[in-house]
C-alpha positions in Angstrom: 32.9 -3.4 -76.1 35.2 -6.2 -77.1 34.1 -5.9 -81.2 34.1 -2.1 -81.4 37.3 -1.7 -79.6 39.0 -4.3 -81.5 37.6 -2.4 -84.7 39.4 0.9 -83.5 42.9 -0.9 -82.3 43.5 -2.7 -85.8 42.4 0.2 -87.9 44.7 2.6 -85.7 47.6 -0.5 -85.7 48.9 -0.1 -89.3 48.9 3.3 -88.7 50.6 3.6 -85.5 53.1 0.4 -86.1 55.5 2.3 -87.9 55.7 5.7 -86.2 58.4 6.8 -83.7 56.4 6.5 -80.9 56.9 2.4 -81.3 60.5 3.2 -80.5 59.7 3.9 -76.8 59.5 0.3 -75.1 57.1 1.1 -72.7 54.6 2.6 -75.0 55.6 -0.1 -78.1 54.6 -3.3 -75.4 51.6 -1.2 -73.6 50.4 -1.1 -77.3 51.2 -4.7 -78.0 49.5 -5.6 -74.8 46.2 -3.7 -75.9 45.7 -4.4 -79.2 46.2 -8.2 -77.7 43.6 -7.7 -75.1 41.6 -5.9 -77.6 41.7 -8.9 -80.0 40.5 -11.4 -76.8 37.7 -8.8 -75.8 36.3 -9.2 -79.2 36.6 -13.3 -79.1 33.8 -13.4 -76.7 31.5 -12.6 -79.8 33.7 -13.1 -82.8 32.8 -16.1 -85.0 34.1 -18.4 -88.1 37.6 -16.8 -89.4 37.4 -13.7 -87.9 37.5 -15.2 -84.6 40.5 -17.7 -85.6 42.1 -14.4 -86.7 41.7 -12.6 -83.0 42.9 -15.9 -81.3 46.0 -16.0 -83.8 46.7 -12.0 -82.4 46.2 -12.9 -79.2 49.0 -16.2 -79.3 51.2 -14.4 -81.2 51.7 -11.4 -79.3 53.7 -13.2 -76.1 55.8 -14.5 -78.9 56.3 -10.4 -79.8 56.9 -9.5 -76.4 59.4 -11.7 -75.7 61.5 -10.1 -77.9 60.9 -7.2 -75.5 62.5 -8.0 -72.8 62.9 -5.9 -69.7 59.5 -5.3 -68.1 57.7 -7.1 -70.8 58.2 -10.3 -69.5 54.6 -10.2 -66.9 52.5 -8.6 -69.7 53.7 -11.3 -72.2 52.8 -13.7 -69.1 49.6 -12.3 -68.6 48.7 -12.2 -72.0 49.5 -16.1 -72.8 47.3 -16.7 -70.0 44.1 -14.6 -71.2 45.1 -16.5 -74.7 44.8 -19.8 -72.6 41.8 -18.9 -71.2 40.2 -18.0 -74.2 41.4 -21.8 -75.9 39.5 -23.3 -72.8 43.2 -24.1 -70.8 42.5 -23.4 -67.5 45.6 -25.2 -66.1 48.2 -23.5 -68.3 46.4 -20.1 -67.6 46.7 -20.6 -64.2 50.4 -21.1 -64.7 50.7 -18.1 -66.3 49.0 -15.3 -64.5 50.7 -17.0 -61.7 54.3 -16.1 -63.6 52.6 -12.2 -64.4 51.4 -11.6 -61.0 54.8 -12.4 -59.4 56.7 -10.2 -62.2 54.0 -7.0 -61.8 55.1 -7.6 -58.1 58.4 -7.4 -58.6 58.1 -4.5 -60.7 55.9 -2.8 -58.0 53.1 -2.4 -61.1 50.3 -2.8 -58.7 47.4 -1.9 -61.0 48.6 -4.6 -63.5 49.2 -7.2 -60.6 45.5 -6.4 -59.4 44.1 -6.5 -63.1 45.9 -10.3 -62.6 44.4 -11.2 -59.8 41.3 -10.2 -60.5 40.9 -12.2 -64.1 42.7 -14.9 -62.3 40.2 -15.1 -59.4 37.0 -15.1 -61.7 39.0 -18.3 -63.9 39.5 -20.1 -61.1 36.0 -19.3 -59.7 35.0 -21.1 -56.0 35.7 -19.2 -52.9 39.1 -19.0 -53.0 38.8 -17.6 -56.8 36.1 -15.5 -55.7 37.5 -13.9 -52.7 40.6 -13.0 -54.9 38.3 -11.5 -57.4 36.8 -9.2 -55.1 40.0 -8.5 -53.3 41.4 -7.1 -56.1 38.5 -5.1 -57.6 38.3 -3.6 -53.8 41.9 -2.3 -54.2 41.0 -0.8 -57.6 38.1 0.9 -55.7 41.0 2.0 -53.4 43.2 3.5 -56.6 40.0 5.4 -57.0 38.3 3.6 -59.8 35.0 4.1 -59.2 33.8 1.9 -61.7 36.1 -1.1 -60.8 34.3 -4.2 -63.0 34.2 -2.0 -66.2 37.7 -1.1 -66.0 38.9 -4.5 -65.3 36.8 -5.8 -68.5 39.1 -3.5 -70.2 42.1 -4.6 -69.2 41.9 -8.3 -68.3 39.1 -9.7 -70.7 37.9 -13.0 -70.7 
């Protein structure tokens, strides 16, 4: 999953970077925030310097979407904290999905603040983590995701 879809993002980036389309800010930081993700999905099996090269996508992106502004602010959040994750920094991961989960609150996103949750739950692991994981792949069930887990790899990797 992570490799092959990491494979498709970065040959469709160069491509798509330069278009129009990257002049609508919801779909220029949705992109940003995929290709991202994309890039920690394929860390999990990603080795020598192409794996520095997936971590180096993955930290620079917040830096990226800060320049965003506006509603890019939890998925820059959310993003540092998968990075975090991914460097072994539980603590300052913590932080941050705790900043994204509060901003895709505020901004009544509630499949992104669930997608938060859930990642963050499954980090934090014990009862508490777990009931939070489960919790929030029960309200993706409720969205109507019927496959729940495989969606959430998608878009909260780790």
């Amino acid at each position: 999953l992570g490799a092959d879809a990491w494979n498709r993002v970065d040959k469709a980036w160069s491509e798509t970077s330069e278009t129009p389309l990257m002049r609508v800010h919801a779909l220029r930081t949705e992109l940003m925030s995929m290709r991202a993700r994309c890039a920690l999905a394929a860390v999990r099996v990603a080795q020598g310097r192409l794996r520095e090269d997936l971590l180096r996508v993955a930290k620079q992106t917040p830096d990226e979407l800060i320049k965003e502004g506006g509603n890019a602010e939890p998925q820059r959040a959310f993003i540092r904290g998968l990075a975090h994750l991914a460097y072994g920094d539980a603590a300052r991961a913590d932080a941050d999905f705790a900043r994204a989960e509060a901003g895709f609150e505020s901004a009544r996103h509630a499949v992104w603040r669930e997608a938060v949750r859930w990642r963050r739950g499954q980090a934090a692991g014990g009862a508490t983590g777990i009931a939070r994981a489960e919790a929030a792949r029960d309200a993706f069930r409720d969205f109507g995701v019927s496959r729940p887990n495989e969606f959430l790899r998608i878009y909260a990797p780790g």
